[in-house]
N, C-alpha and C positions, 0 to 999 in steps of 0.2 A: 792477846798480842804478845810476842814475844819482846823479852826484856832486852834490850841491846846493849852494852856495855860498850864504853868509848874506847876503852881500853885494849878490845878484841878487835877493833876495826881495823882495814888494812892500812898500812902509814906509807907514804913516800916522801920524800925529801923534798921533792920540785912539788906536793901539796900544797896549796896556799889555801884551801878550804878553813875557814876559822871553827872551832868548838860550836861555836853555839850559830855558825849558819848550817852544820851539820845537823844540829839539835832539829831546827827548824826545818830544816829536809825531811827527815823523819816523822817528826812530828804532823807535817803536810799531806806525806804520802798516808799516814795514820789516817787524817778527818777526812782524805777523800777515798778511803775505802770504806764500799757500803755493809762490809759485813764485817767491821769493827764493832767488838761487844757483842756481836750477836751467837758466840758458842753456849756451848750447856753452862748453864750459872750465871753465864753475861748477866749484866744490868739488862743492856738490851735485848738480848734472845730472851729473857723468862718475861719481859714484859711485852715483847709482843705472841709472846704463847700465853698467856695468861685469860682464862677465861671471861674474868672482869676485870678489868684496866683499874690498876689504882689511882686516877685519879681524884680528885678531892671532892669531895660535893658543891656541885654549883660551878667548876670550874669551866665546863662543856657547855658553849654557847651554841643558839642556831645557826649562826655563824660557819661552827667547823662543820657540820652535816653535810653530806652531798648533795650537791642542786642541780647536777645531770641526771637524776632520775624520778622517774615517778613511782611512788609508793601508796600502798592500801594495806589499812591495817583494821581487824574488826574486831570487836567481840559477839558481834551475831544478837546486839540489841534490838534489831531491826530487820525485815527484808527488804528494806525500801533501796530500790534499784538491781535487785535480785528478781531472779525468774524460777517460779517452782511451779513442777509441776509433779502432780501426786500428794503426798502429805509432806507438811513441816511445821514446824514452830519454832521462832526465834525466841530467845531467852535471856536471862542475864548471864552473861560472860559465856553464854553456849548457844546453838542452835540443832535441833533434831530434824531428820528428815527422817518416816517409815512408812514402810509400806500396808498393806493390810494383807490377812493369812489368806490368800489366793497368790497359786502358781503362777510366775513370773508378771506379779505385780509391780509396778516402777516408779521409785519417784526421784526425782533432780532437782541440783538448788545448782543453777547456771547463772552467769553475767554476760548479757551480751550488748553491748556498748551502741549505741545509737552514732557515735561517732568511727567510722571507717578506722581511725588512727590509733584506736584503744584497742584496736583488736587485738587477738592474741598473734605475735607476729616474731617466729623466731629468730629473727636477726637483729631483734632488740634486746637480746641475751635477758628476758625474762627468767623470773624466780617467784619459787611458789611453798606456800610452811601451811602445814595445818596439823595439829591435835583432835587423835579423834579416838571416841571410846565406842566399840563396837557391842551392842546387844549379844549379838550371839556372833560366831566367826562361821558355822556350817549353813548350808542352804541358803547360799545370795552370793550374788556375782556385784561388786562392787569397785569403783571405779574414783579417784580422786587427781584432777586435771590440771595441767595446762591445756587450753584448746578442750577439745571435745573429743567422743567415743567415733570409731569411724563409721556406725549406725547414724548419725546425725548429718552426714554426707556435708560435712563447711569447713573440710581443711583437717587439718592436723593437732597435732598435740600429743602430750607427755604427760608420767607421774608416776601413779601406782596403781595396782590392781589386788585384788581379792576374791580369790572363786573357793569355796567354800572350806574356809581354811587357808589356804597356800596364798600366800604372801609373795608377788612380781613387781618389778621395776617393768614402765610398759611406756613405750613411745611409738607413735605411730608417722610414718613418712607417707606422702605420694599415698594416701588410704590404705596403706597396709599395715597391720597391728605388728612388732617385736615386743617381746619380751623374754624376761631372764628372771627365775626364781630366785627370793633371798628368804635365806634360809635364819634359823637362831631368833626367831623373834616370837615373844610370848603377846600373841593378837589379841587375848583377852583381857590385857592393860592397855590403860589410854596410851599409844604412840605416836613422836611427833615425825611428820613424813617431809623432806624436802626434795626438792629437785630445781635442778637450777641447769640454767642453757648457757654454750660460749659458743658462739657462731663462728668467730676465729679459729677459733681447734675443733669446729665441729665435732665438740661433746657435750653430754648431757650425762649431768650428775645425780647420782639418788643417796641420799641419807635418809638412815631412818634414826630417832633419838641421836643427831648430829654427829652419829658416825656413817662414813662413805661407805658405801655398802656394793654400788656398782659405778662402775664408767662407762656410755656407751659411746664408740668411737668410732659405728657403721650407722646410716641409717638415719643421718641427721635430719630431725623434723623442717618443713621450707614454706610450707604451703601454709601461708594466714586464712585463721580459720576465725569466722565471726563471732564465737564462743571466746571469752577471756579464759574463765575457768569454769569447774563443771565438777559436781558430784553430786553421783551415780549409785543408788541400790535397786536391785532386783532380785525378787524371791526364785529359789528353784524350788521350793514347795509350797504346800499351804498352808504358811507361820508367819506372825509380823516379826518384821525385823528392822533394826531401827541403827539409825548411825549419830552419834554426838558428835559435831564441830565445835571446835575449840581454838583459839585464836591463830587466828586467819592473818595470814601475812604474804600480800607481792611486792614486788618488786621488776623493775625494768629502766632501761635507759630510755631516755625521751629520744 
């Protein structure tokens, strides 16, 4: 904020403005502007750029949390209320799905909600995280959802894809698959993939290791598909090939 000196302000003679209602004028227009403190170095701009929030331990109750959404978060302790089909194993703090060494062998670890209203449904601006460490990166077509593959014929969906090696942002509309390759990413480390919906601006975002990586701004997914979420390996030869999940996080508005 600029430093205002009383001394530089304009004066007139028929003024009856007093110092310090001046003060208070100023001062006014200061707290009701929302981007007070918030330039480079502010107090406030580096604290809400701040990766972890300083505050105190213990000081965040359940209280502040958001309670317009619904949220799932796993470590893949369990499959219980998951649907596999092909091979998998849940684990501590990881789950595996593989296939076995036969040509376009398949296996899936899907959610699909017994209740109509959990479905995956893009106009509840759904989000989707998951860490995954891939076996090998050649020979397997790989898929990690919102919604489903548009081979499963239930609607639509978003996220990422993997064809033996190349690394895509992939959303599908009305059963038609888009995609756009993203490039710079070494597939043989464990990476964490995001993708998140805004039905308002009808876009759909991808991070990968929580930077933006694409925006799609055509093609926005519409059609509620009875899949929540879905991931997808398939062999293109005869080699197993194995996917590690790694915590698992949605999100969506109620």
């Amino acid at each position: 904020m600029a430093i205002i000196c009383w001394g530089n302000l304009a004066k007139s003679a028929d003024d009856t403005t007093r110092v310090e209602q001046s003060i208070q004028h100023y001062v006014g227009t200061h707290d009701e502007n929302p981007n007070a403190h918030m330039g480079e170095d502010y107090a406030l701009g580096v604290h809400r750029l701040q990766t972890v929030l300083d505050h105190s331990d213990g000081s965040v109750t359940t209280k502040h949390l958001i309670r317009n959404s619904l949220v799932a978060i796993s470590s893949f302790e369990s499959f219980d209320g998951w649907g596999l089909t092909g091979n998998g194993s849940p684990g501590v703090m990881n789950a595996r799905i593989y296939t076995t060494a036969v040509t376009n062998n398949v296996s899936i670890l899907r959610q699909e909600p017994s209740d109509s209203s959990l479905y995956f449904i893009p106009a509840k601006d759904p989000y989707l995280s998951i860490t995954v460490d891939f076996s090998h990166i050649t020979d397997q077509v790989v898929y990690l959802l919102l919604g489903a593959i548009p081979d499963e014929g239930a609607g639509d969906g978003c996220g990422f894809k993997v064809v033996d090696g190349t690394l895509y942002a992939v959303w599908i509309s009305s059963g038609a698959e888009h995609t756009q390759e993203i490039s710079g990413i070494t597939l043989t480390n464990p990476n964490s993939f995001a993708v998140e919906m805004d039905s308002s601006e009808g876009e759909v975002k991808f991070y990968v290791n929580n930077v933006l990586k694409h925006t799609s701004t055509a093609n926005y997914p519409v059609d509620i598909c009875s899949f929540l979420y879905y991931f997808y390996i398939k062999t293109t030869s005869a080699n197993v090939r194995t996917l590690t999940l790694i915590n698992f996080c949605y999100q969506r508005v109620l």
